[in-house]
C-alpha positions as CSV (number, residue, x, y, z in Angstrom):
1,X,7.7,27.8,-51.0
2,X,8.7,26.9,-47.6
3,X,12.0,28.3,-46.0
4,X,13.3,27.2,-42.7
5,X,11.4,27.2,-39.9
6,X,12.0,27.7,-36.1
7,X,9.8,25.9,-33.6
8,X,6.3,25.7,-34.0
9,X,6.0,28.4,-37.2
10,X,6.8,27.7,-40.4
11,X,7.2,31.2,-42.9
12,X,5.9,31.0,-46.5
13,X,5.7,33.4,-49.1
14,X,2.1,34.7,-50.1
15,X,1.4,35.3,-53.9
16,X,1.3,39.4,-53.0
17,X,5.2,38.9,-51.9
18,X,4.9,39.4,-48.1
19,X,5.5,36.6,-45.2
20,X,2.6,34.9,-44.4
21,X,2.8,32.8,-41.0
22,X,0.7,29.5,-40.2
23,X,0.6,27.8,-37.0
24,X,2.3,24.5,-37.1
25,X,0.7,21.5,-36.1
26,X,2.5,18.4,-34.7
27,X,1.8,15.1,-34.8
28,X,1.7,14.3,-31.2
29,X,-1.4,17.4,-30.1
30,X,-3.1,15.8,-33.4
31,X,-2.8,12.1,-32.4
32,X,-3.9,12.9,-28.7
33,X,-7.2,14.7,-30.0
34,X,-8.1,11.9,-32.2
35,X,-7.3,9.3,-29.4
36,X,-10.1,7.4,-27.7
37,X,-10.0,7.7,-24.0
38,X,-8.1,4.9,-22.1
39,X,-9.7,2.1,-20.3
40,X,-8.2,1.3,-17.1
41,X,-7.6,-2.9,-16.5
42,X,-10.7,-3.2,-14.4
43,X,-12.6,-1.2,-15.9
44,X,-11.9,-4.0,-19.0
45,X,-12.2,-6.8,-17.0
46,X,-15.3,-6.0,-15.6
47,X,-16.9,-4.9,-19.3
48,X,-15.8,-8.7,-20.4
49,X,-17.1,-10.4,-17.4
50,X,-20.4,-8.3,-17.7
51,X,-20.1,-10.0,-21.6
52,X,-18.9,-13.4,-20.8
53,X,-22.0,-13.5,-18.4
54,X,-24.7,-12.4,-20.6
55,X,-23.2,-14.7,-23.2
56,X,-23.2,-17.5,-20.8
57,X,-26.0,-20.4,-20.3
58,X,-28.5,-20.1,-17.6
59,X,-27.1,-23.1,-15.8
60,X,-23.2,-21.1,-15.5
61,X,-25.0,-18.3,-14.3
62,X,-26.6,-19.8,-11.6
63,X,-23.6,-21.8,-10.9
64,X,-21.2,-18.8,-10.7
65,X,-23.7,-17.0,-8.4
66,X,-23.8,-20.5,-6.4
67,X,-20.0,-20.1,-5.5
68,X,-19.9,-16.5,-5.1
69,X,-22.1,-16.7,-2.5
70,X,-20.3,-19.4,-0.9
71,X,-17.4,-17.8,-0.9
72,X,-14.5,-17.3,-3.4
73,X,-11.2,-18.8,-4.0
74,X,-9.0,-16.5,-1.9
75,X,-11.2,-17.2,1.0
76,X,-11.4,-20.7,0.4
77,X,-7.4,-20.6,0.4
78,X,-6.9,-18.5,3.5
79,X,-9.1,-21.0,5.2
80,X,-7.1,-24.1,4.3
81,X,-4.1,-21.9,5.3
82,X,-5.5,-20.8,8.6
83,X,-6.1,-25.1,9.3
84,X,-2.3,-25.8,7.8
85,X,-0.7,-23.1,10.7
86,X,-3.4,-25.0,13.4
87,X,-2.2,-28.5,12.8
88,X,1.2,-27.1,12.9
89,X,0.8,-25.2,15.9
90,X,-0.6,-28.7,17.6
91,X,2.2,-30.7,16.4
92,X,5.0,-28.5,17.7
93,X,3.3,-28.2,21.0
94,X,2.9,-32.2,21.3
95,X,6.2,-32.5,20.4
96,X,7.2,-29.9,23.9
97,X,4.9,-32.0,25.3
98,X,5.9,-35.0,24.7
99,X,10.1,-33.1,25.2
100,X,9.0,-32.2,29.2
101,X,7.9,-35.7,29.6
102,X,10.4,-37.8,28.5
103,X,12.9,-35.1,30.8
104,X,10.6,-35.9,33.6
105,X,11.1,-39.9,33.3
């Protein structure tokens, strides 16, 4: 028979009449034991690219090593970026330009 318990211990009766005391287990220490370890985002990202590639044809293979080496999106964006701020750089300096001369006339 159980009686009340406080914290961790709960207090039965043994057959021979005298308290006998058990530790308590609770559920949270047993689910974290029986819990597989976590797997960080890139650490699962890079297990299913590492599938997606050996699951993939030869040709995407080849392909996707193609534009790596080329360079990868983010680059490819910074460089149109980078030739964006240049043309805008030329047109507000033609624009001076073009300011100081008509003053000059």
């Amino acid at each position: 028979m159980l009686s009340s318990f406080s914290g961790t211990k709960a207090v039965r009766k043994s057959p021979k009449g005298g308290p006998v005391r058990k530790m308590r287990q609770s559920l949270a220490s047993s689910a974290v034991a029986s819990r597989p370890k976590k797997i960080s985002t890139l650490e699962m990202s890079r297990m299913e690219w590492n599938a997606h590639i050996s699951s993939a044809p030869e040709e995407e293979v080849t392909e996707l090593e193609q534009s790596r080496r080329a360079g990868g999106f983010l680059e490819k964006v910074d460089f149109l970026q980078r030739v964006d701020q240049r043309k805008d750089d030329a047109r507000s300096s033609g624009k001076r330009r073009r300011l100081k001369l008509d003053t000059r006339v």
